[in-house]
KEVOMI-352381 format. One record per residue (C-alpha): residue number from 1; x negated, y negated, z negated. Coordinates in nm, 4 decimals. Layout:
% KEVOMI-352381
PT,NUM,X,Y,Z
...
//
This chain:
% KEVOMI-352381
PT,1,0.8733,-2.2154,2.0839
PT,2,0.8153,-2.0115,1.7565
PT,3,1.0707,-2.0876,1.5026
PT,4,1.0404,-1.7937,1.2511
PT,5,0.7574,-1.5715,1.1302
PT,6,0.9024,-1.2145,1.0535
PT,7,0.6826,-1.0211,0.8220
PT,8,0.7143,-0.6433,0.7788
PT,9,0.6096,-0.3885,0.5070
PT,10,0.5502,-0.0252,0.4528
PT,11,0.5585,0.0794,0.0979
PT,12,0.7487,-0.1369,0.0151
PT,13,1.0449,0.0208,0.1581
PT,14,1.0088,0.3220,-0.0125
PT,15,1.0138,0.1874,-0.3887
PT,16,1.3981,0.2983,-0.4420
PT,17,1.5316,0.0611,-0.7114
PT,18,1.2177,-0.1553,-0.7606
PT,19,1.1977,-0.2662,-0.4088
PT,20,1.3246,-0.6290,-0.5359
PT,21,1.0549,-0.6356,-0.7707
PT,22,0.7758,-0.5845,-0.5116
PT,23,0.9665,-0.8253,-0.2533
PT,24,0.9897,-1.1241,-0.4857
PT,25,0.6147,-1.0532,-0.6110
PT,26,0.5191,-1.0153,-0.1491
PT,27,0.6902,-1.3906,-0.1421
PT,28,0.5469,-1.5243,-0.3929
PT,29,0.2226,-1.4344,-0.3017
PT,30,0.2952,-1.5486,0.0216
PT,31,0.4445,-1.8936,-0.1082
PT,32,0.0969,-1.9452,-0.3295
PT,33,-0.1161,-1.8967,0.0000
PT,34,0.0916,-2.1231,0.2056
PT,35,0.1229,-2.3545,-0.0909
PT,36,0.5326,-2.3734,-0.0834
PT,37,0.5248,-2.5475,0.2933
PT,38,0.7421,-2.3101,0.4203
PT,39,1.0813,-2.1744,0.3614
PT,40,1.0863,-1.7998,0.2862
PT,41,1.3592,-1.5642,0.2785
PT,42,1.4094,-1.1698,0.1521
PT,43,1.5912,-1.0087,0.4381
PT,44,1.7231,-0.6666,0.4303
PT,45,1.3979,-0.4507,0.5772
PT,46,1.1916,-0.7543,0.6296
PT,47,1.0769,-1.0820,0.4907
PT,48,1.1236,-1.4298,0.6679
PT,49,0.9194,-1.7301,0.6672
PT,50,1.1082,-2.0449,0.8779
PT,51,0.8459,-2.2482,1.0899
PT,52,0.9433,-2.5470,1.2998
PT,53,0.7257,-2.5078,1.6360
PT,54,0.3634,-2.4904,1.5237
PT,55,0.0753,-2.6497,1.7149
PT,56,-0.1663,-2.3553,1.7949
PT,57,-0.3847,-2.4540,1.5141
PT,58,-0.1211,-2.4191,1.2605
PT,59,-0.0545,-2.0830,1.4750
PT,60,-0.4534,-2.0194,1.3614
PT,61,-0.4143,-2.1230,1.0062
PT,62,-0.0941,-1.9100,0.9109
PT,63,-0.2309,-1.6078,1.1080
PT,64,-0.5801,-1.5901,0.9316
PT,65,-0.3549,-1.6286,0.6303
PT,66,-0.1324,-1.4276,0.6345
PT,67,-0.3734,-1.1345,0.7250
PT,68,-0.5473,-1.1610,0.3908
PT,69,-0.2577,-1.0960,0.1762
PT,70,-0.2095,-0.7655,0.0532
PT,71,0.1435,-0.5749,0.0992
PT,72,0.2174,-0.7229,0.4629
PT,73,0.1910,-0.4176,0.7231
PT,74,0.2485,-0.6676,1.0375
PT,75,0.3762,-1.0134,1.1111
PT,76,0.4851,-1.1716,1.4193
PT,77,0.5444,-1.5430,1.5266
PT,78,0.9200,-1.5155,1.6680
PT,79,1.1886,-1.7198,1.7989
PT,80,1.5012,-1.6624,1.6117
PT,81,1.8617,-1.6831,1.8070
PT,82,2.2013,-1.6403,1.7110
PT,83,2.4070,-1.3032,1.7433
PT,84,2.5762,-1.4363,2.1104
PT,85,2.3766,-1.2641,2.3332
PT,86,2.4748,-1.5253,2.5953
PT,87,2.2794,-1.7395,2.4155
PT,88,2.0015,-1.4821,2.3528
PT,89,1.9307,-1.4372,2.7572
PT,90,1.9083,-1.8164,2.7909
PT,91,1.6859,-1.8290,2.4907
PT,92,1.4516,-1.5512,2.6281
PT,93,1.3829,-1.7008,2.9472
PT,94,1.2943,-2.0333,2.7732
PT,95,1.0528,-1.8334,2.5612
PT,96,0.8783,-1.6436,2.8198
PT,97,0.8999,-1.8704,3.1070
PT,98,0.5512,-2.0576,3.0403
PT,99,0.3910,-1.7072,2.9070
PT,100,0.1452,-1.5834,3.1827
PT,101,0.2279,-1.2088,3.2746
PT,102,0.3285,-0.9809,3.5813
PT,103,0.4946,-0.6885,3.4747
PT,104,0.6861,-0.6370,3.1074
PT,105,0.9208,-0.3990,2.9539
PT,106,1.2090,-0.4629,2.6511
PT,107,1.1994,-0.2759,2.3337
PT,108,1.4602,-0.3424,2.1191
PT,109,1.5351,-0.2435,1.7675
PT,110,1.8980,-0.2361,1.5882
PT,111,1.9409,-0.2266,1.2199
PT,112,2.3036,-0.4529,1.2274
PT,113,2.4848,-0.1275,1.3667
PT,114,2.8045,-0.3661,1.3761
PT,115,2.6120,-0.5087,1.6911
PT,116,2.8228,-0.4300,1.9847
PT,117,2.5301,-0.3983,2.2222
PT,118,2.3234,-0.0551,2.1410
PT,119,1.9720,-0.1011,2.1192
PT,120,1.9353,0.0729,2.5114
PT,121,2.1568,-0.1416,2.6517
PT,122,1.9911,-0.4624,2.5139
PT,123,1.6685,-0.3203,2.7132
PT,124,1.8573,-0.2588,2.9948
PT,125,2.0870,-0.5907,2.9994
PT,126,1.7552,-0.8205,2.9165
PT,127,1.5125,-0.6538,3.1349
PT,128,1.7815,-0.7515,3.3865
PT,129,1.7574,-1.1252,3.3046
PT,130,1.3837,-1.1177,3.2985
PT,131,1.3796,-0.9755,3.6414
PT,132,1.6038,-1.1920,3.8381
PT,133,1.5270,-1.5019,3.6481
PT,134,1.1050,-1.5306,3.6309
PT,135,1.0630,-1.2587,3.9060
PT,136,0.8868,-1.0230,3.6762
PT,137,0.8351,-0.6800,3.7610
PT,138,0.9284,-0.3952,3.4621
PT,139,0.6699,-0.1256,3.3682
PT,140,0.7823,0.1064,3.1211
PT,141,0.4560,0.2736,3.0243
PT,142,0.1534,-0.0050,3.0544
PT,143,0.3709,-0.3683,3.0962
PT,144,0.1595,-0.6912,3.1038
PT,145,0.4025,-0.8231,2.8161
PT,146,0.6617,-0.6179,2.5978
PT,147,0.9266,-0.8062,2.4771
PT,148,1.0151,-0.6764,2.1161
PT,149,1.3855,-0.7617,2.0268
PT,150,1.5253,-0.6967,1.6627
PT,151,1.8983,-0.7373,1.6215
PT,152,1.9454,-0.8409,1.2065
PT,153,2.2748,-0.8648,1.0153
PT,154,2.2742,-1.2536,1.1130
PT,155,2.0095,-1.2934,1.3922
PT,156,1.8383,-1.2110,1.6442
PT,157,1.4570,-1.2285,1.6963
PT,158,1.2338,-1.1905,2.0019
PT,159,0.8994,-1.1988,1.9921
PT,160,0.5979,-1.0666,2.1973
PT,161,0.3032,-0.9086,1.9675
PT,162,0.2859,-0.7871,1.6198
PT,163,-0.0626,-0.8626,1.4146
PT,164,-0.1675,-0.5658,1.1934
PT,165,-0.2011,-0.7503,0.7882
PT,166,-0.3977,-0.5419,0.5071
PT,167,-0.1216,-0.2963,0.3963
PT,168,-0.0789,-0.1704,0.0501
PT,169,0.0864,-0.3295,-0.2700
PT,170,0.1305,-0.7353,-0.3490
PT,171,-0.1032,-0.8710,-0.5944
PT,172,0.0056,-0.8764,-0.9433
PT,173,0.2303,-0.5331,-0.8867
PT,174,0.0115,-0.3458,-1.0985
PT,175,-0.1845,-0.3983,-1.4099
PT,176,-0.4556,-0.6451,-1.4942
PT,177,-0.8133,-0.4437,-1.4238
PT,178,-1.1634,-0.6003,-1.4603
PT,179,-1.4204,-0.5170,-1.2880
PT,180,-1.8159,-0.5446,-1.3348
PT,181,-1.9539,-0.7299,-1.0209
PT,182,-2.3368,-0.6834,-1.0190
PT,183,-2.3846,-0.9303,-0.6917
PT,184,-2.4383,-0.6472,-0.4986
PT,185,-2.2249,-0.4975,-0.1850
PT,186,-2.0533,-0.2252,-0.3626
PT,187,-1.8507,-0.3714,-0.6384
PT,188,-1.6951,-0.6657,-0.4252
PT,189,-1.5237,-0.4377,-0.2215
PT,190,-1.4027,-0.1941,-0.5081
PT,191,-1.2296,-0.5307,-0.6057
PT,192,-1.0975,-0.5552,-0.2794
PT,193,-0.9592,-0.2177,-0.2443
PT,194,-0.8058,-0.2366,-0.5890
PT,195,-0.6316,-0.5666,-0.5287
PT,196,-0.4854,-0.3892,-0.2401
PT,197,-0.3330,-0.1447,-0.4753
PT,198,-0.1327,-0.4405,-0.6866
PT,199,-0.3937,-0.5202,-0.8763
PT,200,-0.4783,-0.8292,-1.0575
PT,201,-0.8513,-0.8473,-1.0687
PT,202,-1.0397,-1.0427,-1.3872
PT,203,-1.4225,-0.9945,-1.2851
PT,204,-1.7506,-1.0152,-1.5362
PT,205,-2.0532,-1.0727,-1.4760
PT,206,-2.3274,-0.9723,-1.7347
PT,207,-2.7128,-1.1059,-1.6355
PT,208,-3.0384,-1.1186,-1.7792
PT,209,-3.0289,-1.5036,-1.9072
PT,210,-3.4227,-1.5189,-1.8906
PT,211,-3.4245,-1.3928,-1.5723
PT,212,-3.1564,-1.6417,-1.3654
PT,213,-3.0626,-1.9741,-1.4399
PT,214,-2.7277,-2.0652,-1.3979
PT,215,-2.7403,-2.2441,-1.0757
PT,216,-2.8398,-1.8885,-0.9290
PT,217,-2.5216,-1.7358,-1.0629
PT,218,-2.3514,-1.9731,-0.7531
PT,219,-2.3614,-1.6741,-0.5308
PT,220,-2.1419,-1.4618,-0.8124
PT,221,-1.9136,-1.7755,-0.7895
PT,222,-1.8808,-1.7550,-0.4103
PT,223,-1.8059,-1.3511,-0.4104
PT,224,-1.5873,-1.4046,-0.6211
PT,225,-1.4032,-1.7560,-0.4153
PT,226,-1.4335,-1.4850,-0.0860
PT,227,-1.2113,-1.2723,-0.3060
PT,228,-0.9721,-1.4900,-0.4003
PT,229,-0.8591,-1.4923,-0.0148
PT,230,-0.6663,-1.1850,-0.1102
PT,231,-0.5419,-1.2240,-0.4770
PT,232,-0.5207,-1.6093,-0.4926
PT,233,-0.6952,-1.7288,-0.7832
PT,234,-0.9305,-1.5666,-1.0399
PT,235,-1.1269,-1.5190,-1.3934
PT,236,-1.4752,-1.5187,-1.3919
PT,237,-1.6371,-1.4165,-1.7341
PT,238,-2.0213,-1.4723,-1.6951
PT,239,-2.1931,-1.2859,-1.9737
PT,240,-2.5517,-1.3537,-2.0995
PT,241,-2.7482,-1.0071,-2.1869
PT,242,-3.1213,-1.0699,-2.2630
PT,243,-3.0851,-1.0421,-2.6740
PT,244,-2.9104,-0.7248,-2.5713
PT,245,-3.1727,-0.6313,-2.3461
PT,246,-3.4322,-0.7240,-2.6467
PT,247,-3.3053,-0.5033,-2.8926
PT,248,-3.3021,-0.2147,-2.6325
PT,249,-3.6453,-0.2848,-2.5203
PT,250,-3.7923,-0.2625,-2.8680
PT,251,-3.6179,0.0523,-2.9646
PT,252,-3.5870,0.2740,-2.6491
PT,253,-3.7823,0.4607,-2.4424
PT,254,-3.8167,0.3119,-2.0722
PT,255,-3.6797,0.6472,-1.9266
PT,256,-3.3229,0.6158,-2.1258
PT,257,-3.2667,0.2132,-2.0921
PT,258,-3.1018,0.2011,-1.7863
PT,259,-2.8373,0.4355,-1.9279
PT,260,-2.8070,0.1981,-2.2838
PT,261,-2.7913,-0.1320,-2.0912
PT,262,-2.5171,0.0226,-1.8742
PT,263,-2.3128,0.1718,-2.2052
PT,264,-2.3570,-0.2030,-2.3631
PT,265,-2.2068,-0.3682,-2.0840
PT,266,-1.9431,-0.1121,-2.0424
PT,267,-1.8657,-0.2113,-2.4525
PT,268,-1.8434,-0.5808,-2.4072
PT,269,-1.6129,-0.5198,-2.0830
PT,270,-1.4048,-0.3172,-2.3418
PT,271,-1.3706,-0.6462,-2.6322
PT,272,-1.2978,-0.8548,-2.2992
PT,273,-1.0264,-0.6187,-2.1951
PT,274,-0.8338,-0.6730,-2.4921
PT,275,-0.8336,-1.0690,-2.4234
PT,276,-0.7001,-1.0084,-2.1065
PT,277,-0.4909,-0.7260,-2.1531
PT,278,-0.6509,-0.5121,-1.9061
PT,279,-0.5841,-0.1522,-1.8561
PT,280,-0.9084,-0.0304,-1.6440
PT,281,-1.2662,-0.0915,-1.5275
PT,282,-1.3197,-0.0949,-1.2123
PT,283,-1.6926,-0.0260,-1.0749
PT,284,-1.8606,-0.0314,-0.7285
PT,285,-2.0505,0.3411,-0.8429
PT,286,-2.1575,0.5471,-0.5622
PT,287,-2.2751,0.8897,-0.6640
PT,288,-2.5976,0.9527,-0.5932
PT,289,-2.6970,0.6245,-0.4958
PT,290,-2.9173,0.5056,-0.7565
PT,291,-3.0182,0.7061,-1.1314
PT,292,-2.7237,0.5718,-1.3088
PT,293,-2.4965,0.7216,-1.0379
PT,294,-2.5585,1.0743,-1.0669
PT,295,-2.2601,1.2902,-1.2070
PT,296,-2.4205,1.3508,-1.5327
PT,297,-2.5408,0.9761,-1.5834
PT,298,-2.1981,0.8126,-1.5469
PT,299,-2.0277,1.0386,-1.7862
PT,300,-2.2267,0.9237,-2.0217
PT,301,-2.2110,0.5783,-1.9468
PT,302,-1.8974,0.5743,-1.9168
PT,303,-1.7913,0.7621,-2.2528
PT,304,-1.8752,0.4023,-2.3639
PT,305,-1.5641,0.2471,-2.2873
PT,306,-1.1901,0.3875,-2.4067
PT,307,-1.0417,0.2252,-2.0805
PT,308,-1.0115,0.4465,-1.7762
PT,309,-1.2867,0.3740,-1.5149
PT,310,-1.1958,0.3789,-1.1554
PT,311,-1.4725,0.3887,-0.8619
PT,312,-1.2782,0.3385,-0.5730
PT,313,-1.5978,0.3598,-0.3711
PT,314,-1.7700,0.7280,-0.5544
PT,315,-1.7638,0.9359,-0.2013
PT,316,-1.8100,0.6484,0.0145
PT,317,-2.0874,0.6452,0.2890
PT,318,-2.2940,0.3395,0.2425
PT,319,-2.2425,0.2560,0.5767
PT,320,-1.8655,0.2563,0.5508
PT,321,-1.8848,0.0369,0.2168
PT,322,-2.1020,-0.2396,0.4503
PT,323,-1.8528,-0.1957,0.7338
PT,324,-1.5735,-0.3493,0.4625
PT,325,-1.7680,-0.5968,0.2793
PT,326,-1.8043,-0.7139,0.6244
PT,327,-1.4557,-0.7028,0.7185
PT,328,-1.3912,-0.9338,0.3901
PT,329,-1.6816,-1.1500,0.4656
PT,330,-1.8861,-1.0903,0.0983
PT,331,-2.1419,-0.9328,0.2633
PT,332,-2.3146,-1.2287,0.3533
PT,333,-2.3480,-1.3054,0.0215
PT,334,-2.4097,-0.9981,-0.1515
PT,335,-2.7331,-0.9478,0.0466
PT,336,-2.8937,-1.2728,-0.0788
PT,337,-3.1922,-1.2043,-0.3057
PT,338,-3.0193,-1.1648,-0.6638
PT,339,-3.2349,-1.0124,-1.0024
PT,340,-3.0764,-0.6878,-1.1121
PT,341,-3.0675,-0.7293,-1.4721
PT,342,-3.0165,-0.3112,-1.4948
PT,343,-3.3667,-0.2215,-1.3580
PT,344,-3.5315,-0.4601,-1.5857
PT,345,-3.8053,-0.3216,-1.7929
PT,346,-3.7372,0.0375,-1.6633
PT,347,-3.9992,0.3383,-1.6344
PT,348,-4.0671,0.4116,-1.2711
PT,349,-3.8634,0.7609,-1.2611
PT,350,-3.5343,0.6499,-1.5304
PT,351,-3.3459,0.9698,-1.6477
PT,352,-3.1346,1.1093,-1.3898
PT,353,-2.9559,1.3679,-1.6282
PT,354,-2.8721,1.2675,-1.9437
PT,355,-2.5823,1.4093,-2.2485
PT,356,-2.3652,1.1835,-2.4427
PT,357,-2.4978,1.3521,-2.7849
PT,358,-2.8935,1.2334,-2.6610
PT,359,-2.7558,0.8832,-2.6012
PT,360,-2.5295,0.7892,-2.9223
PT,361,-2.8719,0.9717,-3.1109
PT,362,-3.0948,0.6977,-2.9230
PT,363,-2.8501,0.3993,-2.9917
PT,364,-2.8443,0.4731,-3.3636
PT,365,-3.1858,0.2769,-3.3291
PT,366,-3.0188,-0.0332,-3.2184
PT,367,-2.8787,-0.2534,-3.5276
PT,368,-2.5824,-0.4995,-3.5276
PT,369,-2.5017,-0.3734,-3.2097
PT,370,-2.1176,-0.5205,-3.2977
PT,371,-2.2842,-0.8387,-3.3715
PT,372,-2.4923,-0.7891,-3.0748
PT,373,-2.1779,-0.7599,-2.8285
PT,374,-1.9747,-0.9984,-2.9972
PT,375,-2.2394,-1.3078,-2.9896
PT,376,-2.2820,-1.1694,-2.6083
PT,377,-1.8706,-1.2444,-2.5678
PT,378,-1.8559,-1.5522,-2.7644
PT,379,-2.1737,-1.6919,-2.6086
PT,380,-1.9888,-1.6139,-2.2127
PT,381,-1.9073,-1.8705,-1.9652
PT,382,-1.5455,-1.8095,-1.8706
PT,383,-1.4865,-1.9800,-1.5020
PT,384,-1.1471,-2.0207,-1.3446
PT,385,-1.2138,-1.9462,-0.9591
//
């Protein structure tokens, strides 16, 4: 008997005179994932998608939906009624009469203060009907079934259980950001916490083209399709690095490559970043967890770039980084069997400390490198996902 799909937000509210902006962006978000089937409305407090009495697998589709798009604190299927509350008991029975439950109590919230029934005496007055009508006992403090009512400026909505969504900011709030997925667990789900922030997210991809052949690169395609459950559609720049890698090889000691293929691919992320206007890099790094991750290594890798660098993920456990890749599902895929194009050719025990002034010294050996990153870019498969 659902009618109406009231979706809620939390920071949201509290953008003062930008609250519009981040509405329209929510709805439109919401309108791409649902691909326009639906009526949606900006309400004041809440948002307001109009359903016509879904089959439970519609129910199923919406739901797992509507959980994967960021900015939506909660949602709840509803019925929606009319402010005569006449009408509103007679509706409520007919919505909970075939729901199977013993004991219930009413909560009700008023924001139309105009509403000539106070949000106690709905409970009260309800609870009443619900009693003598279905023969249901009331239980304040542990009920079978609570009845949530929410009195509007031009309607009322009942409704029986509220489904927690991903929080944070719409998609496309914020700035465009890229960042460098390796295929592993970590930077999938530095994507995903960033797109939770508002941002857009444009990924590359930079591999060892000796090493993988392209029909490998599918599983950087699917992380990247798993994403796009929570920002819609994507931009996949795939990035070939072996002539790179060559020059390196030839002209720098095993211990230090790690650190110069790392600065390289921070460079080329920097000439894409202008194409796509992006203000940030954003990384999976993890300090400590492998020899380009130490506090002195990443400086120096990152003094590479002029962008900021954000790594959403630097103090995380490891276990608490699996526990979300498998909450978005790219875990799966980030464990299959994938060559690491940054431990290629490496000394067994790569420099753990290193100084900007030792690096820019060593990379004075490498020639062309503009050349270098520019055929990289120009020689890039760019992949709408």
């Amino acid at each position: 008997m659902y009618n109406s799909i009231i979706i809620h937000y939390n920071e949201i509210a509290i953008k003062g005179k930008n609250r519009i902006f981040f509405e329209k962006k929510l709805i439109s978000n919401i309108h791409a994932s649902l691909n326009k089937k639906h009526k949606i409305t900006r309400h004041y407090g809440f948002i307001l998608i109009d359903i016509n009495k879904p089959s439970l697998e519609e129910i199923k589709i919406l739901e797992n939906k509507l959980t994967k798009i960021p900015g939506i604190a909660n949602f709840s299927f509803a019925f929606k009624s009319s402010l005569d509350f006449e009408n509103l008991k007679k509706q409520t029975i007919l919505f909970l009469k075939n729901q199977d439950f013993n004991t219930f109590k009413v909560d009700a919230r008023r924001s139309n203060k105009q509403f000539p029934l106070t949000s106690p005496q709905i409970n009260v007055s309800l609870g009443e009907v619900i009693y003598n009508s279905l023969n249901k006992k009331v239980d304040i403090k542990n009920p079978d079934l609570t009845l949530f009512v929410e009195v509007s400026l031009k309607e009322i909505f009942i409704f029986t259980s509220r489904t927690p969504g991903l929080g944070g900011l719409p998609v496309g709030v914020s700035a465009n950001v890229i960042c460098s997925l390796s295929g592993g667990i970590d930077s999938p789900v530095a994507a995903f916490l960033f797109m939770k922030r508002g941002a857009k997210v444009i990924f590359v991809h930079i591999y060892n083209n000796t090493l993988v052949k392209k029909e490998i690169l599918d599983k950087i395609k699917t992380l990247v399709t798993t994403l796009n459950q929570f920002q819609g559609n994507s931009k996949l720049y795939v990035v070939p690095f072996s002539e790179i890698q060559k020059h390196i090889i030839a002209n720098i000691d095993s211990d230090y490559r790690m650190i110069i293929y790392r600065r390289f691919m921070f460079k080329i992320i920097d000439e894409i970043s202008k194409k796509e206007n992006a203000k940030a890099v954003i990384t999976g790094d993890n300090i400590g967890q492998v020899a380009s991750q130490t506090i002195e290594n990443m400086t120096t890798i990152y003094s590479a770039t002029k962008l900021p660098i954000f790594s959403p993920l630097i103090a995380f456990d490891k276990n608490e980084i699996i526990s979300i890749a498998k909450k978005i599902d790219t875990y799966k895929t980030s464990i299959i069997p994938y060559p690491d194009c940054c431990s290629y050719m490496l000394s067994k025990h790569p420099r753990t400390r290193s100084t900007v002034d030792e690096i820019l010294d060593f990379e004075k050996k490498i020639e062309n490198e503009e050349d270098l990153i520019n055929n990289a870019i120009s020689s890039s498969d760019i992949i709408l996902v």
